[in-house]
py3Dmol code that shows the C-alpha trace and the ligand (Angstrom):
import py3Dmol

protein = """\
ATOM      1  CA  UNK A   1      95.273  73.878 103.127  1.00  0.00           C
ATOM      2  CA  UNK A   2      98.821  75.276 103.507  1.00  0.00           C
ATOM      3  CA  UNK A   3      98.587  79.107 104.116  1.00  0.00           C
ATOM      4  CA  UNK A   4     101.301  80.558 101.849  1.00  0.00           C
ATOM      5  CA  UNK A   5     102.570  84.494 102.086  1.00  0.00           C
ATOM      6  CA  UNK A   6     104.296  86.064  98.935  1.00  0.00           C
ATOM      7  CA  UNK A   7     105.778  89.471  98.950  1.00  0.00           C
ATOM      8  CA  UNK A   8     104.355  91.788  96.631  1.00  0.00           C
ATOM      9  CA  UNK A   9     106.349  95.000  96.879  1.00  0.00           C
ATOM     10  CA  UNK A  10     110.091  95.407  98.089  1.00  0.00           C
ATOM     11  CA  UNK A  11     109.498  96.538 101.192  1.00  0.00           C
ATOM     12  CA  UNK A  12     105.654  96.218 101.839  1.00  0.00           C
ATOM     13  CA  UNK A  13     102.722  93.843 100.840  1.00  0.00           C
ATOM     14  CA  UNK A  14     101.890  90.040 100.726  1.00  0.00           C
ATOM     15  CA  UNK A  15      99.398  88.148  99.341  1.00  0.00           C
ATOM     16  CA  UNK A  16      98.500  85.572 101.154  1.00  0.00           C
ATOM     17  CA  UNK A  17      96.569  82.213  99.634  1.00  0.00           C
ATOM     18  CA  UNK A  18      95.458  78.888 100.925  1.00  0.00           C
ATOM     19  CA  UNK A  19      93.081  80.435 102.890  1.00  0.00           C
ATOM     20  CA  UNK A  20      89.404  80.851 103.228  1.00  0.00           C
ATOM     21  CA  UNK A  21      88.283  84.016 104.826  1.00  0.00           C
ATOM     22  CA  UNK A  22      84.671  82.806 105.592  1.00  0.00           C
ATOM     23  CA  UNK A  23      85.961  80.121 107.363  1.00  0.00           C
ATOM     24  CA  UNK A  24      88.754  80.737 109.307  1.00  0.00           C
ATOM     25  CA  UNK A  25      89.962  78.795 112.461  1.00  0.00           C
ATOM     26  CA  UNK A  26      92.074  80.622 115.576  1.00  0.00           C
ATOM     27  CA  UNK A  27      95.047  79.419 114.325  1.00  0.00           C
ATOM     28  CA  UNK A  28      94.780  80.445 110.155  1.00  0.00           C
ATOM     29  CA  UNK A  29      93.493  83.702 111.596  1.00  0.00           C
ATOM     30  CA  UNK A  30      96.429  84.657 113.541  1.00  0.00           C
ATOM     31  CA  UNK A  31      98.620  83.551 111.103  1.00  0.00           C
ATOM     32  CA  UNK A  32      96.808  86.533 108.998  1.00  0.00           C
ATOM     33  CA  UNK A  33      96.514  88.893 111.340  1.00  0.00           C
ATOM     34  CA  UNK A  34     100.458  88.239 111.923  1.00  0.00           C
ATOM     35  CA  UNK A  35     100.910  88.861 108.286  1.00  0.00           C
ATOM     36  CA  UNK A  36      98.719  91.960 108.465  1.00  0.00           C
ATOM     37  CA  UNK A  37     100.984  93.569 111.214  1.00  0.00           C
ATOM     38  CA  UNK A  38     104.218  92.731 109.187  1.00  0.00           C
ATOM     39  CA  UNK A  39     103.603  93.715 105.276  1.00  0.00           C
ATOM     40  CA  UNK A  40     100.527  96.426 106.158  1.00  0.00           C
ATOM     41  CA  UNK A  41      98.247  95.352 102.992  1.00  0.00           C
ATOM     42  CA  UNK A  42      97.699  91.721 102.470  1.00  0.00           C
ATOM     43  CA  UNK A  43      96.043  90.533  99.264  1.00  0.00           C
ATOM     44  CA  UNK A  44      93.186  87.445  98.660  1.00  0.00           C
ATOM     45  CA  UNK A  45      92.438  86.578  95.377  1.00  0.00           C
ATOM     46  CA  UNK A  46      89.202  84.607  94.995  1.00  0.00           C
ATOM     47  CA  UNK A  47      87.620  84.865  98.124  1.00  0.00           C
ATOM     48  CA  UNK A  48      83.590  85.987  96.787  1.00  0.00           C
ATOM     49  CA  UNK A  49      82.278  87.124  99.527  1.00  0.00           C
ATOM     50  CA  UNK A  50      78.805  88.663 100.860  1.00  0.00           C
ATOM     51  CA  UNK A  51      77.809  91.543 102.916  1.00  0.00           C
ATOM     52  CA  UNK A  52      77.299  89.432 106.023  1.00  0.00           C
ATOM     53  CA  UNK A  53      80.269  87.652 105.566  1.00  0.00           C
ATOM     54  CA  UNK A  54      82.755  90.724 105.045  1.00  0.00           C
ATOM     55  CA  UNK A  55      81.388  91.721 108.400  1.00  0.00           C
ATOM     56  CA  UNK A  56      82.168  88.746 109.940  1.00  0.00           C
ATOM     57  CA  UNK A  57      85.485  88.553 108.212  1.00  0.00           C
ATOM     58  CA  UNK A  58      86.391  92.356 108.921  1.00  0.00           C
ATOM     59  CA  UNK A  59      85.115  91.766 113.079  1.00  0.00           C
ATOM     60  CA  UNK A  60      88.286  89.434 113.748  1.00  0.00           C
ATOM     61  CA  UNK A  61      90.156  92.442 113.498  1.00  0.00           C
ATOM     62  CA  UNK A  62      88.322  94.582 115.831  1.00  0.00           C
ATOM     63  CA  UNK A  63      85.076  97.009 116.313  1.00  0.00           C
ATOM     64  CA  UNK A  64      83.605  98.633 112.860  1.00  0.00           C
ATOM     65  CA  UNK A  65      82.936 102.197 112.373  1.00  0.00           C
ATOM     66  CA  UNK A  66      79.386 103.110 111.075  1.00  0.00           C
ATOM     67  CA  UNK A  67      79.753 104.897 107.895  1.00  0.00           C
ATOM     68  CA  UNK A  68      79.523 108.832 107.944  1.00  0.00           C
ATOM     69  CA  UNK A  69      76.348 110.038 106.182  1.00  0.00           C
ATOM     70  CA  UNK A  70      78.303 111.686 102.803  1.00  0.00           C
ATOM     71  CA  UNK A  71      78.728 108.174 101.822  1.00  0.00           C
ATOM     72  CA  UNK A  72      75.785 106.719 100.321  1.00  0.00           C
ATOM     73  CA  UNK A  73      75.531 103.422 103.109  1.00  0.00           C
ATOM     74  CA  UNK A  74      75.415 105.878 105.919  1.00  0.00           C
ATOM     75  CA  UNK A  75      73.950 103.687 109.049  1.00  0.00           C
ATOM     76  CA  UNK A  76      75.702 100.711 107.703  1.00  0.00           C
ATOM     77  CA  UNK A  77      78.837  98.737 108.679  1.00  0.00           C
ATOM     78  CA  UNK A  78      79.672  99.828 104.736  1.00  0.00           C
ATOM     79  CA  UNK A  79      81.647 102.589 102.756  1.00  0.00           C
ATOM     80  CA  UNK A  80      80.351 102.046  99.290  1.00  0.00           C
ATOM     81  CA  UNK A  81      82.950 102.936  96.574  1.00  0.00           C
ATOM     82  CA  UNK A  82      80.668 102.503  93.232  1.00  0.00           C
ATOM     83  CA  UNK A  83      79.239 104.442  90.427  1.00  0.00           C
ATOM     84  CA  UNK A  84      76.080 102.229  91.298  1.00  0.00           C
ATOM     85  CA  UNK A  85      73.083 103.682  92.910  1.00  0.00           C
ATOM     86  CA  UNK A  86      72.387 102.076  95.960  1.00  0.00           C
ATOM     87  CA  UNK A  87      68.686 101.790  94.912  1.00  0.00           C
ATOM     88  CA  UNK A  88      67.974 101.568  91.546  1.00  0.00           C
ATOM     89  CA  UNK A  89      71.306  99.130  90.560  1.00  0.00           C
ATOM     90  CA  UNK A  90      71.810 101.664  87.410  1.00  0.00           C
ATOM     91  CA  UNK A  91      74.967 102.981  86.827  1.00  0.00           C
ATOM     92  CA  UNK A  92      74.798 106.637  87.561  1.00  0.00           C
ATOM     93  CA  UNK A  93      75.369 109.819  85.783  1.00  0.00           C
ATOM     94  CA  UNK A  94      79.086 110.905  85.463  1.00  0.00           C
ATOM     95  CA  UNK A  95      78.364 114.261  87.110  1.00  0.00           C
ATOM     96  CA  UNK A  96      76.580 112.762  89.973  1.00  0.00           C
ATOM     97  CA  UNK A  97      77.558 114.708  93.407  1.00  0.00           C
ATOM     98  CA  UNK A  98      78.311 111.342  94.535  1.00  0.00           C
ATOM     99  CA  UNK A  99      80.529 110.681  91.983  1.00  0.00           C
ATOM    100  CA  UNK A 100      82.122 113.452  91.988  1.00  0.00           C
ATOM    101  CA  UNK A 101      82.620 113.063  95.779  1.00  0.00           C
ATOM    102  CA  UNK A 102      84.505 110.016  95.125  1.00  0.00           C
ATOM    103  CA  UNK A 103      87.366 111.767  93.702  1.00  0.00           C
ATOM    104  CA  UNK A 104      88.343 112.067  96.892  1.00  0.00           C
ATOM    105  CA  UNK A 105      89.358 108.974  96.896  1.00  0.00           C
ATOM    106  CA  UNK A 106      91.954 109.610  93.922  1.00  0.00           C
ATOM    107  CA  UNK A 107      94.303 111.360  96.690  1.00  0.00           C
ATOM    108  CA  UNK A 108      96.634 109.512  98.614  1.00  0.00           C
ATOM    109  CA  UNK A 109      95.086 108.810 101.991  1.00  0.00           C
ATOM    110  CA  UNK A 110      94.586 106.737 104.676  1.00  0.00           C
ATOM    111  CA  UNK A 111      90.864 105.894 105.828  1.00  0.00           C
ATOM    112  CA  UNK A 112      89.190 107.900 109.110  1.00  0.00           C
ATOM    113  CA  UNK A 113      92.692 108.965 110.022  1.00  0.00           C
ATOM    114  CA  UNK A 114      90.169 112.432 110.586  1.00  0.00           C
ATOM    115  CA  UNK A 115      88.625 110.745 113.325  1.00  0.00           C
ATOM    116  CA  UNK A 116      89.051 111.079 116.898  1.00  0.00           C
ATOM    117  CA  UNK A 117      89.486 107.192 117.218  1.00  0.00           C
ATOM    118  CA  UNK A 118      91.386 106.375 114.160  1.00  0.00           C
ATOM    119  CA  UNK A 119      91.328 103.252 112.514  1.00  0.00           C
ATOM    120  CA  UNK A 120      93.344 100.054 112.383  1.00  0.00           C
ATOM    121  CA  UNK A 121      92.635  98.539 108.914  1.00  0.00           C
ATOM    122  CA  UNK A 122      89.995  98.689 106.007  1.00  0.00           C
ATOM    123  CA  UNK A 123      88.915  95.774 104.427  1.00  0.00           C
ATOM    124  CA  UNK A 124      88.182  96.281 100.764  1.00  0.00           C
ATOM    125  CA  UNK A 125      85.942  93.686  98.864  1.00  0.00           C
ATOM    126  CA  UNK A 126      85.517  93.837  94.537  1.00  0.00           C
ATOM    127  CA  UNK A 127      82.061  92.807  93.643  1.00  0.00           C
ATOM    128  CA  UNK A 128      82.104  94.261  90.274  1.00  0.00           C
ATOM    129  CA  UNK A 129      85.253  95.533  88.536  1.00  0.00           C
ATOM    130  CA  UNK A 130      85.726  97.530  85.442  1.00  0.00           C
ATOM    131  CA  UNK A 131      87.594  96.519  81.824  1.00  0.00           C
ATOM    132  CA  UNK A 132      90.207  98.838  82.813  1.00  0.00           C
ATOM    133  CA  UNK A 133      91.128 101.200  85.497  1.00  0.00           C
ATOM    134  CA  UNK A 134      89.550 101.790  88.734  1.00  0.00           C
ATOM    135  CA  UNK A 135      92.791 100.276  90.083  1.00  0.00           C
ATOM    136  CA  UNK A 136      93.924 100.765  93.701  1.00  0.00           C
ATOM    137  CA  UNK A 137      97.663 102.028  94.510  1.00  0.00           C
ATOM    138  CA  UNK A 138      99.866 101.626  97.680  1.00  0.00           C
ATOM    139  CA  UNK A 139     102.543 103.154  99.434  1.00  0.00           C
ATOM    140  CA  UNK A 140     103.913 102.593 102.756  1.00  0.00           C
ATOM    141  CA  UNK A 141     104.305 104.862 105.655  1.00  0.00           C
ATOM    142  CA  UNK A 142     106.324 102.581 107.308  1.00  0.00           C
ATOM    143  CA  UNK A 143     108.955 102.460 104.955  1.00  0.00           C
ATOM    144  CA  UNK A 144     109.331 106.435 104.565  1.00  0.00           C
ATOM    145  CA  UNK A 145     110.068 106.551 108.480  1.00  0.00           C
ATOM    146  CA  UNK A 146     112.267 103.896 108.591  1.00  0.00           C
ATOM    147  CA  UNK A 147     114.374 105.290 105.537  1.00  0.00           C
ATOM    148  CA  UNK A 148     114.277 108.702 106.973  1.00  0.00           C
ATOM    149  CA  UNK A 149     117.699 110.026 108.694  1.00  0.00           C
ATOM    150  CA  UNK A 150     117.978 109.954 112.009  1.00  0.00           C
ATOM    151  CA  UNK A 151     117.699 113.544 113.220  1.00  0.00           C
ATOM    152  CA  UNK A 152     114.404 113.957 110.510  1.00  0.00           C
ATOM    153  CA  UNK A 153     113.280 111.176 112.941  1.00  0.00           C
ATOM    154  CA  UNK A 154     114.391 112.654 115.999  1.00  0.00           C
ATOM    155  CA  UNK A 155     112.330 116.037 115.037  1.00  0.00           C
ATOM    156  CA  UNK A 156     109.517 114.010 113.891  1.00  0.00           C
ATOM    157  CA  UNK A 157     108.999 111.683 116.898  1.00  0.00           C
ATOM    158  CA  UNK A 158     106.839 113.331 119.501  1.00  0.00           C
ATOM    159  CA  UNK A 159     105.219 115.654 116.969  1.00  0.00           C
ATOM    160  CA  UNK A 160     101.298 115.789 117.111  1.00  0.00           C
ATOM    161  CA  UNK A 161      99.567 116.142 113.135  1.00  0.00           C
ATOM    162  CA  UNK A 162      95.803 117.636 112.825  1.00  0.00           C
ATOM    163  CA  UNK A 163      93.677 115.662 110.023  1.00  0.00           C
ATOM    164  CA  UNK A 164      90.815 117.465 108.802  1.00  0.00           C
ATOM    165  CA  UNK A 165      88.213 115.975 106.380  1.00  0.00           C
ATOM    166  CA  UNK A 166      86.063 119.649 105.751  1.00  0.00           C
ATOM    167  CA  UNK A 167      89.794 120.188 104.949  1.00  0.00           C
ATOM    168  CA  UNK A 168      90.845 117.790 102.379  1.00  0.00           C
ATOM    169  CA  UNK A 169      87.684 117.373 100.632  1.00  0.00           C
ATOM    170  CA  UNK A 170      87.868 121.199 100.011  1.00  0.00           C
ATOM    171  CA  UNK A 171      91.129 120.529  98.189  1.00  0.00           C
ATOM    172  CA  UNK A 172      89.533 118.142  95.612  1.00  0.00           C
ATOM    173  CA  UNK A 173      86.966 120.932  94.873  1.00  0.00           C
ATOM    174  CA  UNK A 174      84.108 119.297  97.758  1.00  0.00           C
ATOM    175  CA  UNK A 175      82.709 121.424 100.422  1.00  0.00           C
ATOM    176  CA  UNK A 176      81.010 119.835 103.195  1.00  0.00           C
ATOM    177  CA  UNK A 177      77.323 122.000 104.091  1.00  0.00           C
ATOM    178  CA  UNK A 178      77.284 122.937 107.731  1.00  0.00           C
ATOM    179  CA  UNK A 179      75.785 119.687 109.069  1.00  0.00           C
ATOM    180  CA  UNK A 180      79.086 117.852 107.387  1.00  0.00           C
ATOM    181  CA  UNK A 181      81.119 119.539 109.133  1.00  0.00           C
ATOM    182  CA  UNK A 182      80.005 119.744 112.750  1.00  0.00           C
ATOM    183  CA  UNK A 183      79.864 116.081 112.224  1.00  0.00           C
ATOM    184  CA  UNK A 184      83.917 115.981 111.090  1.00  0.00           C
ATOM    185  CA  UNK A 185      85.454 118.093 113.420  1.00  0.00           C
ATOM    186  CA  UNK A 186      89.119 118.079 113.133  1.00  0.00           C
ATOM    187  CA  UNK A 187      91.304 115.337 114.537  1.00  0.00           C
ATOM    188  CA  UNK A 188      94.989 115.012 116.542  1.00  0.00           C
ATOM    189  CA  UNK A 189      97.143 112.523 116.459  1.00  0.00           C
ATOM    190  CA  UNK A 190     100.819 111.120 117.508  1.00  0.00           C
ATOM    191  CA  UNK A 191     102.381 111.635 113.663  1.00  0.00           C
ATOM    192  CA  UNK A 192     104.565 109.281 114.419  1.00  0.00           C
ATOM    193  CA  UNK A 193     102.503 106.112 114.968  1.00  0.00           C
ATOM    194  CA  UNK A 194     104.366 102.897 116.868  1.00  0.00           C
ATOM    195  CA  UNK A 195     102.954  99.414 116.029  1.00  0.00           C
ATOM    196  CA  UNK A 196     101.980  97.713 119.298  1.00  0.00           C
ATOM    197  CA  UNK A 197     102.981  93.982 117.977  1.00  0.00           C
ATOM    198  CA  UNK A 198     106.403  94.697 115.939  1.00  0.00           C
ATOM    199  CA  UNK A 199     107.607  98.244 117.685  1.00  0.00           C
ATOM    200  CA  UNK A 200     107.829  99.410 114.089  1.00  0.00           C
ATOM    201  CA  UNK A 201     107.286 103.026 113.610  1.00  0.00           C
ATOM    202  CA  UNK A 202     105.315 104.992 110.253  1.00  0.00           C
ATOM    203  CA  UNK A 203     103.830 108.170 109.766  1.00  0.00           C
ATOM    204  CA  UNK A 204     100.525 109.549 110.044  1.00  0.00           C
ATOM    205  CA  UNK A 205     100.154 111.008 106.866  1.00  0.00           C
ATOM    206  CA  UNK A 206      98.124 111.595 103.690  1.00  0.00           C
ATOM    207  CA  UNK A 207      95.509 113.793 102.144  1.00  0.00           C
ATOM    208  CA  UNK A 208      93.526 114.641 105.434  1.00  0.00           C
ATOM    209  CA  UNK A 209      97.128 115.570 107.168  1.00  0.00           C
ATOM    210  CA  UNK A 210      96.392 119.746 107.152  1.00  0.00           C
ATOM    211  CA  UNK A 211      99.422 120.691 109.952  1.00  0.00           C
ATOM    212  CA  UNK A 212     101.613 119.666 112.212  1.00  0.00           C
ATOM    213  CA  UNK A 213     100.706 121.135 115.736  1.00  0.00           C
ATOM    214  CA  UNK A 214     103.402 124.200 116.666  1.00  0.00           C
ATOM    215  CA  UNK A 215     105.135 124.429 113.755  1.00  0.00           C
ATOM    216  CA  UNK A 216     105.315 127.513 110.844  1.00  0.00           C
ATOM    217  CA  UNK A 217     102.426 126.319 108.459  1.00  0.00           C
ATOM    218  CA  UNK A 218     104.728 126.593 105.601  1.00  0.00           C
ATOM    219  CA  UNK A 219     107.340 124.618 107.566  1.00  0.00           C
ATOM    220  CA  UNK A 220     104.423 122.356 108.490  1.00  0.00           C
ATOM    221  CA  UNK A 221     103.148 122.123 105.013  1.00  0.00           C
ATOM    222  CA  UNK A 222     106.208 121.348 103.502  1.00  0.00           C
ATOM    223  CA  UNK A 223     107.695 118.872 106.091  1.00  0.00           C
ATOM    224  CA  UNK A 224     104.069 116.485 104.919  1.00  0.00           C
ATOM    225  CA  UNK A 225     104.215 117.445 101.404  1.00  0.00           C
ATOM    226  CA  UNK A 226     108.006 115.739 101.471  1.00  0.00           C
ATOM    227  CA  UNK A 227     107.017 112.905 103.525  1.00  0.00           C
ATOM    228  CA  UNK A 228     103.774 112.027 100.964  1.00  0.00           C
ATOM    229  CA  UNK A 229     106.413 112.373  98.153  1.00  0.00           C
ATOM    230  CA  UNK A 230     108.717 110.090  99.252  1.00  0.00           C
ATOM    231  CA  UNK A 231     105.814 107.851 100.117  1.00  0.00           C
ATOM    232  CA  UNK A 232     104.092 107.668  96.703  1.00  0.00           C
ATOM    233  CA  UNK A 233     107.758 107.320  94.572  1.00  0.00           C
ATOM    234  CA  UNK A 234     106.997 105.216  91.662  1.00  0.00           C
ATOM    235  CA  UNK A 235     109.045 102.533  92.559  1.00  0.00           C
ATOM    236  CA  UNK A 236     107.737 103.034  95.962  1.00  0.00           C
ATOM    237  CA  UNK A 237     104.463 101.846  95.709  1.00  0.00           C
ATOM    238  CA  UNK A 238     101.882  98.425  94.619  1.00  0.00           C
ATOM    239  CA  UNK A 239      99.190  98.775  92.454  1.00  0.00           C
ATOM    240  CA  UNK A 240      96.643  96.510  92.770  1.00  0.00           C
ATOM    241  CA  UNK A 241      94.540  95.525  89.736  1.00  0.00           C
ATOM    242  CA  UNK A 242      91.328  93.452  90.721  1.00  0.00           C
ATOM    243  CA  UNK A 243      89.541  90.888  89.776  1.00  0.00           C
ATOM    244  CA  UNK A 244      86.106  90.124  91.185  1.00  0.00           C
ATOM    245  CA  UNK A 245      86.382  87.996  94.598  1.00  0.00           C
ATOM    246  CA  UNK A 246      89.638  90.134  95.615  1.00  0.00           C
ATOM    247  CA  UNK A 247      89.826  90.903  99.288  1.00  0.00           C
ATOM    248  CA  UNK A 248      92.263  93.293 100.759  1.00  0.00           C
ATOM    249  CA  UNK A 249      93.221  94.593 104.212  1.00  0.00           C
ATOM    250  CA  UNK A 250      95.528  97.570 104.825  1.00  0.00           C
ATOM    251  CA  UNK A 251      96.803  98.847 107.350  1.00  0.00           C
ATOM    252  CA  UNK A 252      95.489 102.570 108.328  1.00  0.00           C
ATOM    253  CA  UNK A 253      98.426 102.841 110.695  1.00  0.00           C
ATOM    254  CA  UNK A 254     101.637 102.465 108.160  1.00  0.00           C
ATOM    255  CA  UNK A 255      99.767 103.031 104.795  1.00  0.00           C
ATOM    256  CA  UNK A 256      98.283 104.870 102.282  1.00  0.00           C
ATOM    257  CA  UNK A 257      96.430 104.195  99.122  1.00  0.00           C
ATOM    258  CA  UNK A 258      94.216 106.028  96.046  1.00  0.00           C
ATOM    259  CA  UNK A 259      91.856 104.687  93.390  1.00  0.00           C
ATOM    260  CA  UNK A 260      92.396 105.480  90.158  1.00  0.00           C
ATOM    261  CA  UNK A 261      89.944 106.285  87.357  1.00  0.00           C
ATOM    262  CA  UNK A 262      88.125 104.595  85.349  1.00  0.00           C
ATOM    263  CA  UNK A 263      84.977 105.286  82.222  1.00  0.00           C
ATOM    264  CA  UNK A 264      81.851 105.930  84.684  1.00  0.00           C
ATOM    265  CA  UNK A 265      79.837 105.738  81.162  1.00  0.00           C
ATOM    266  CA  UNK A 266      81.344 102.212  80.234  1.00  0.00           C
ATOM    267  CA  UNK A 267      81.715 100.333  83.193  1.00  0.00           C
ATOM    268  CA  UNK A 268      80.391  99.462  86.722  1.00  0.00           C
ATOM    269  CA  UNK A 269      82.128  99.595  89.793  1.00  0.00           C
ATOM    270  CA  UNK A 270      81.209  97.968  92.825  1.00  0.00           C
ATOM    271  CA  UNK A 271      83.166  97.657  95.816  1.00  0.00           C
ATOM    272  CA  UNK A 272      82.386  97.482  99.588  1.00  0.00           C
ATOM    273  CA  UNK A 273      84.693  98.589 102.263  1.00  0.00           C
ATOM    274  CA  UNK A 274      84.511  97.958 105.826  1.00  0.00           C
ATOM    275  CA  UNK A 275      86.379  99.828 108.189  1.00  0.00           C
ATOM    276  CA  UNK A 276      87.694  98.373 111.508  1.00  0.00           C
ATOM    277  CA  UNK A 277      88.222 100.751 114.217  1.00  0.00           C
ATOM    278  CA  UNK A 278      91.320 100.995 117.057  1.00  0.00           C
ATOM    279  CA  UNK A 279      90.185 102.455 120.175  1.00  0.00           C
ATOM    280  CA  UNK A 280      93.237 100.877 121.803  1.00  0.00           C
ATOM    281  CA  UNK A 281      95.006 103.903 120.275  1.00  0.00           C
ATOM    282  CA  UNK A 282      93.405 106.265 122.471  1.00  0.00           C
ATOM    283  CA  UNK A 283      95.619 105.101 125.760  1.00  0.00           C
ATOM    284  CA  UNK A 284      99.330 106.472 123.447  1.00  0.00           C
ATOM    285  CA  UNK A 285      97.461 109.695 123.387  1.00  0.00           C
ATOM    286  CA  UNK A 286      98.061 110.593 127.041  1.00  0.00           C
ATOM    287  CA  UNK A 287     101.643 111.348 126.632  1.00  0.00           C
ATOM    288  CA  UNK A 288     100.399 113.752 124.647  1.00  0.00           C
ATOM    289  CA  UNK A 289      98.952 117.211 126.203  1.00  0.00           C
ATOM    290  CA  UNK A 290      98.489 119.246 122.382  1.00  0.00           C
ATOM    291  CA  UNK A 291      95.593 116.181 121.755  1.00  0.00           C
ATOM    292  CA  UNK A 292      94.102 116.421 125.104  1.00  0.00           C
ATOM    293  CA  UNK A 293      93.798 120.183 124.677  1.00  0.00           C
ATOM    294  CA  UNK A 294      92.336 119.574 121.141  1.00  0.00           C
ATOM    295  CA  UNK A 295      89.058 119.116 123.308  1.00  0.00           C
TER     296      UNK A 295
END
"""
ligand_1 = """\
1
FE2
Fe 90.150 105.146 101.309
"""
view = py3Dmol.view(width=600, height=400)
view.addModel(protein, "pdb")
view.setStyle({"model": 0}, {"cartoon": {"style": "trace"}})
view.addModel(ligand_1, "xyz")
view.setStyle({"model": 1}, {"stick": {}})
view.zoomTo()
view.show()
C-alpha cells in the first residue's frame, strides 16, 4: 500500500488513504503522525473499527484521558457522542438531559482545552451515522494566527487565556450541580500555543475560552469573540460529512470543530471519541507565572 495525503481545505486538512489504522507499522505511523502535525485534522474513510482497536489506534499518539462523569462512558477511555443509551441500545427521548447536554457540542470548541493538562488530539470514530445531518465542521486556529498582523500577534504572544467548562456549558443553557464543578475547575493556558515539531503557532481558543488573564473583560471578550470569527468564516472552514468506518484525528492544539444537528426522532447516532492527552505541555507553562499562580 502507497500512503497517499490529499488536501481537503485551503489551508488546513488531509485525508489520508492507503492505510490501515489497525495495523500500522513504525514507519506508516510516522508518516501519519507527520501528517497530523502539518494539516491538524486528517481524515480515514473506511477504516471500521472496534472499541479495543480505537484504543490501540488513538495510544500511538500518546496517554488517554478517562472520560469526565457528565458524559455517559464516564470510567472509560470513551466520550460517547450518541442519542443511543448506553444500556438499552434504544434511541432516546429528544428531551433527554443527555441530549440536551450534547448541544454543547454544537459550539465551536476544542476538546479538554478546560483541563489542567490539555490535550493533543481526539480521535473521532462513526459507528452509526444519520440520513442527514449530524455533520462535523472545522476551522483552524492555526491559520487565524498566522493571518493575523503582526502587532495583533505581538500583543497576543505571551498572553495567558482561562477555559472554563461550568462556564461554557452555562452558555448553552447547562449548569453543572456542585459535584460538576469542583470536578472542572477552571484552566490556564499559553493562548498562543507553539507546535513542538513545525514551530507553527495557533490560538487557544473556542467555546470554553471565558478571558484572557489581565485584560478589561470587555477588551478580553471581544479580542476571543474576533479571533473565533475569523476562525469559523465560511470559506474558512471543512465540513465533514460521514460515512460509517470514518476515522478522524484533530488536532486540539490548532483547531476547532462543532457537530451539527440532526432528527433525534428519525435517526441514530453513534460515535466514539477518544481523547489523547499532552502532558508534555505542562514544561511551556513555566515561563509563565499567571498559570503557576492559578494554583
Ligand atoms: Fe468536541
Amino acid at each position: 500500500m502507497t500512503i497517499t495525503v490529499t488536501s481537503l481545505a485551503e489551508r488546513f486538512g488531509a485525508e489520508i488513504s492507503g492505510v490501515d489504522l489497525t495495523n500500522l507499522s513504525t514507519e506508516t505511523f510516522d508518516a501519519v503522525r507527520g501528517a497530523f502535525e502539518a494539516h491538524g485534522v486528517i481524515v480515514f474513510r473506511g477504516q471500521p473499527m472496534d472499541d479495543d482497536q480505537q484504543v490501540l489506534f488513538s495510544e500511538r499518539f500518546g496517554p488517554l484521558e478517562k472520560t469526565v462523569s457528565v458524559n455517559p462512558a464516564v470510567g472509560t477511555p470513551f466520550a460517547r457522542q450518541s442519542n443511543i443509551d448506553i444500556a438499552t441500545g434504544e434511541a432516546m427521548n429528544p428531551d433527554d438531559k443527555r441530549i440536551f447536554y450534547q448541544k454543547g457540542n454544537m459550539l465551536w470548541h476544542a476538546d479538554s482545552t478546560f483541563k489542567e493538562v490539555p490535550s493533543l488530539c481526539s480521535v473521532l470514530t462513526a459507528r452509526e451515522v444519520p440520513a442527514t445531518g449530524g455533520d462535523t465542521q472545522f476551522a483552524s486556529t492555526r491559520a487565524v494566527y498566522e493571518a493575523l498582523d503582526p502587532s495583533i500577534q505581538a500583543r497576543l504572544d505571551g498572553c495567558v487565556v482561562e477555559h472554563d467548562f461550568t462556564w461554557s456549558r452555562a452558555q448553552s443553557g447547562f449548569e453543572f450541580n456542585k459535584a460538576q464543578r469542583a470536578e472542572n475547575p477552571p484552566a490556564r493556558h499559553p493562548l498562543v500555543q507553539t507546535n513542538p515539531v513545525t514551530g507553527r503557532k495557533s490560538l487557544m481558543i473556542g467555546a470554553h475560552a471565558k478571558c484572557i488573564i489581565g485584560w478589561d473583560e470587555e477588551e478580553s471578550r471581544a479580542m476571543l469573540d474576533d479571533l473565533l470569527n475569523r476562525a469559523i468564516a465560511p470559506n474558512e472552514i471543512y465540513v465533514h460529512k460521514w460515512q460509517t468506518g470514518d476515522a478522524i484525528v484533530w488536532d486540539n492544539r490548532a483547531t476547532l470543530h462543532r457537530a451539527t444537528p440532526f432528527d433525534v426522532t428519525k435517526h441514530r447516532r453513534l460515535m466514539q471519541r477518544t481523547t489523547v492527552s499532552n502532558p508534555a505541555a505542562i514544561d511551556e507553562y513555566a515561563g509563565y507565572p499567571e498559570i503557576s499562580q492559578a494554583g
